[in-house]
N, C-alpha and C positions, 0 to 999 in steps of 0.2 A: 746574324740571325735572320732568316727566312719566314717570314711571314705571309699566309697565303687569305684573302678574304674571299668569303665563298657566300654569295648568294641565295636566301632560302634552303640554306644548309639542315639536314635532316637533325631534327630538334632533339635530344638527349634531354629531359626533365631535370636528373639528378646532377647533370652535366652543366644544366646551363645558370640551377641553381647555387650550386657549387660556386661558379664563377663572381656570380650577381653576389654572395655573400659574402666572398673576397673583398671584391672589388669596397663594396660597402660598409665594409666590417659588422655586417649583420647577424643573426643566427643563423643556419644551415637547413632553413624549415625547404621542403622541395614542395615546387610551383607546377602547376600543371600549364607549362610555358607554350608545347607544341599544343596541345588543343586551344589556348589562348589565341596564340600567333595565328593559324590557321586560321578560325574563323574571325579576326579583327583585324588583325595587321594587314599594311600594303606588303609592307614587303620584313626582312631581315636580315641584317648579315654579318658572322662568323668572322673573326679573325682567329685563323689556327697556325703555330707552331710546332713543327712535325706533329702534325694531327691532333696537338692538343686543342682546347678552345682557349683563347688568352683573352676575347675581345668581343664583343658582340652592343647590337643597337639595335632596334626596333625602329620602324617606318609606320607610325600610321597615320591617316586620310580622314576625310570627310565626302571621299565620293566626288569630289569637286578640284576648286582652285588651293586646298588648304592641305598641306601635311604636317606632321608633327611628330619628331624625334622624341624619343623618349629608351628611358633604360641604357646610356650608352656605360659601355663598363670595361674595364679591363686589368685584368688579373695586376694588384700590385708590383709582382716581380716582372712584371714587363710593361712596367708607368714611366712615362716620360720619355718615350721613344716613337713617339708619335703615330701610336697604332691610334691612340681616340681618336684624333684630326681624319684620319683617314678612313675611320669605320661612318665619322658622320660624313666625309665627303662621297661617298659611297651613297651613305641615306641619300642625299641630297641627288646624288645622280637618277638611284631611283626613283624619285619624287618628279624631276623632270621627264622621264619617260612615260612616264604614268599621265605627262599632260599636268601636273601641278604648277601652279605660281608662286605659293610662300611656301617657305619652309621655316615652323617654328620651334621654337622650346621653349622651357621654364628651366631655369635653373637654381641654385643655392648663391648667394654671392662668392664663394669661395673658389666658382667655377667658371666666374666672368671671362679674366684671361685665357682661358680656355676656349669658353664658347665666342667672346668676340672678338678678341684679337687671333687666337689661331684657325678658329673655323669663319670667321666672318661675317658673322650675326651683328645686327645691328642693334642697338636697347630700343628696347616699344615701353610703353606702359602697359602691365596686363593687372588682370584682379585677378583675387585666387579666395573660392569658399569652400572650408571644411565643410564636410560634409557627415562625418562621421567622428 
């Protein structure tokens, strides 16, 4: 299988919802994700098989030394083939170009071996307040 990652790929709402709802086993409410990404995001990138969307992450910044992954997902029927590693190595490329020094996340514990044995995140201490 051929997998192509594509860079600030032109944003499908229903499309990328669709996906995020998969991936999360959420309800299928659609996100108004291109006007989101647009105006916040550094960057974002697509992983498609023959043109579908299988795979996607979100890059965003603080303007500065600090970026932060978030959203990364990918379509259950194509879990475990190492499209996530490579959608955040991706993030992380563009993070460096951009001039960043960290690149962070939050994740679920169920996601540790994921994020630091295969993507190679270190554990920090972070706090986290609801807000809502």
């Amino acid at each position: 299988m051929s997998v192509e990652f594509v860079v600030r790929f032109p944003v499908d709402d229903q499309v990328l919802s669709a996906l995020h709802a998969a991936a999360f086993d959420g309800p299928p409410e659609v996100t108004p994700w291109a006007e989101r990404l647009e105006r916040r995001a550094l960057s974002w990138i697509g992983a498609f098989s023959n043109d579908v969307l299988v795979g996607f992450v979100q890059l965003c910044w603080d303007g500065g030394a600090h970026a932060f992954v978030l959203d990364t997902a990918v379509h259950p029927e194509f879990g475990r083939q190492g499209i996530g590693q490579r959608l955040v190595a991706a993030a992380a490329e563009e993070a460096r170009k951009a001039g960043c020094e960290w690149l962070h996340v939050d994740f679920e514990p169920h996601l540790t071996a994921f994020y630091l044995e295969a993507c190679g995140f270190r554990p920090t201490d972070a706090g986290l307040l609801k807000l809502r």
